[in-house]
VOPAGU-2260 file (C-alpha; in pm, 1 decimal, decimal comma):
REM VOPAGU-2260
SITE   aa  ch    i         X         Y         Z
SITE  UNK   A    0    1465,0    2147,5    2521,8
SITE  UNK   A    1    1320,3    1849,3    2686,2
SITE  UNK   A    2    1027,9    1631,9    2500,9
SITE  UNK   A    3    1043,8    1737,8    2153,6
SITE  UNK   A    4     859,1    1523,3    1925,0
SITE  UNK   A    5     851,6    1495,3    1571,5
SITE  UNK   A    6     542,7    1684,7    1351,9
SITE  UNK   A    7     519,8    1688,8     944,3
SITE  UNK   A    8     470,5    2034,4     876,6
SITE  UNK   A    9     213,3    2189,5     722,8
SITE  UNK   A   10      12,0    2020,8     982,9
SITE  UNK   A   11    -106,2    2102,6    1317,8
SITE  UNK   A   12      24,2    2041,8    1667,3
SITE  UNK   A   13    -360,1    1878,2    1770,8
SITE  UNK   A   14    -238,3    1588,2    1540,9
SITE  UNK   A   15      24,3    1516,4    1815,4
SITE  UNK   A   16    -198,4    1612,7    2092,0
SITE  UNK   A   17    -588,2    1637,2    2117,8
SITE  UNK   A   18    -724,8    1934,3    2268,9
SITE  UNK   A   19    -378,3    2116,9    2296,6
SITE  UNK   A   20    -387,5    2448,6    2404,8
SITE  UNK   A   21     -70,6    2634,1    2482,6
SITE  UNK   A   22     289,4    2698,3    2334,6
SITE  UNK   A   23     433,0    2493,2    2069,0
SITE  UNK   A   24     795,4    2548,9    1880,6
SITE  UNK   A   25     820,5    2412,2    1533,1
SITE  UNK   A   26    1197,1    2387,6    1388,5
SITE  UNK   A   27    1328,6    2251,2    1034,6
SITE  UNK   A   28    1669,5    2245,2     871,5
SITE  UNK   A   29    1716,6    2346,3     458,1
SITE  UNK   A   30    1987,0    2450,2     288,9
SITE  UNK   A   31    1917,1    2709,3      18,0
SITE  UNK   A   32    1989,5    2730,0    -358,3
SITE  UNK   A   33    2340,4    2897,1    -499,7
SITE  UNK   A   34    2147,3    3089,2    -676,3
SITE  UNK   A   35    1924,3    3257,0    -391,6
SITE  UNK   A   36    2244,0    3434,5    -292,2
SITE  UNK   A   37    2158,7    3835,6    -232,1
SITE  UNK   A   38    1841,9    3773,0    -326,5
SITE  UNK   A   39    1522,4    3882,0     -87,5
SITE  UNK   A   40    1270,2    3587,3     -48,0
SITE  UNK   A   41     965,6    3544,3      87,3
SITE  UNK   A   42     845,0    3287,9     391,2
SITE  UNK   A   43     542,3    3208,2     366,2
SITE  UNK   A   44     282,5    3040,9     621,7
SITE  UNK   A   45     -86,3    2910,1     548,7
SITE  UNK   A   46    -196,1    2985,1     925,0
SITE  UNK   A   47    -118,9    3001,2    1281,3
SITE  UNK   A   48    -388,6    3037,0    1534,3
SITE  UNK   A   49    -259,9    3281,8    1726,0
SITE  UNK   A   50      65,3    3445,1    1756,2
SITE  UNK   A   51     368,6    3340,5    1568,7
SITE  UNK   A   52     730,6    3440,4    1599,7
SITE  UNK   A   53     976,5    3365,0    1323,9
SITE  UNK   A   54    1383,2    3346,0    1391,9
SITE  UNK   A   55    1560,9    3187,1    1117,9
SITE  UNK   A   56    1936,9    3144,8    1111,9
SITE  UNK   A   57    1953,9    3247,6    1511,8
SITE  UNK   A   58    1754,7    3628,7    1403,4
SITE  UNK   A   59    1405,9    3704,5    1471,5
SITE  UNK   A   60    1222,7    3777,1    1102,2
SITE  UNK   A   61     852,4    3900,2    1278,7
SITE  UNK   A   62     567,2    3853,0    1410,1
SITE  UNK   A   63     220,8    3757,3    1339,7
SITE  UNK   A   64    -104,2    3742,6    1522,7
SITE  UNK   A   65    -416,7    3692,4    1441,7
SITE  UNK   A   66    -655,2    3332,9    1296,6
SITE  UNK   A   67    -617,2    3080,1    1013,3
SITE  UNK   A   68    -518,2    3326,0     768,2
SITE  UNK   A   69    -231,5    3337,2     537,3
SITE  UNK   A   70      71,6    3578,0     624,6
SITE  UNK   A   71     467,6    3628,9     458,9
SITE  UNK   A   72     807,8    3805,4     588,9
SITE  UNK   A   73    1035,4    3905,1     291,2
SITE  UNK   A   74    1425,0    3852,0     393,1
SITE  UNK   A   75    1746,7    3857,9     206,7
SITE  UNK   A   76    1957,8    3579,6     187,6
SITE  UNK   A   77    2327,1    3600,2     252,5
């Protein structure tokens, strides 16, 4: 992907770019705990205005549309 730009997250892409209306990606890298192994957690997101579709690890988790509200996918670790 051309132009990618850094963001803090939480935060919002108009911080970046006034006015911004459109598609935006937002990526991070973690590494999870020993201990999370076969265990289901939960991802959790304050809001997206919008739509919002989750991958993580190269597989899609869901889907969410809708305001500023709150929303989770449960998925099992490996």
């Amino acid at each position: 992907m051309d132009g990618l730009r850094s963001i803090d997250v939480p935060s919002c892409w108009e911080e970046i770019e006034q006015d911004y209306e459109g598609v935006a990606f937002y990526g991070t890298r973690f590494k999870t705990p020993e201990q999370w192994k076969d265990r289901t957690v939960q991802l959790q997101f304050d809001a997206v205005n919008a739509i919002a579709k989750v991958w993580l690890n190269g597989y899609a988790v869901g889907q969410h549309e809708g305001g500023y509200g709150p929303f989770e996918f449960r998925v099992h670790t490996d």
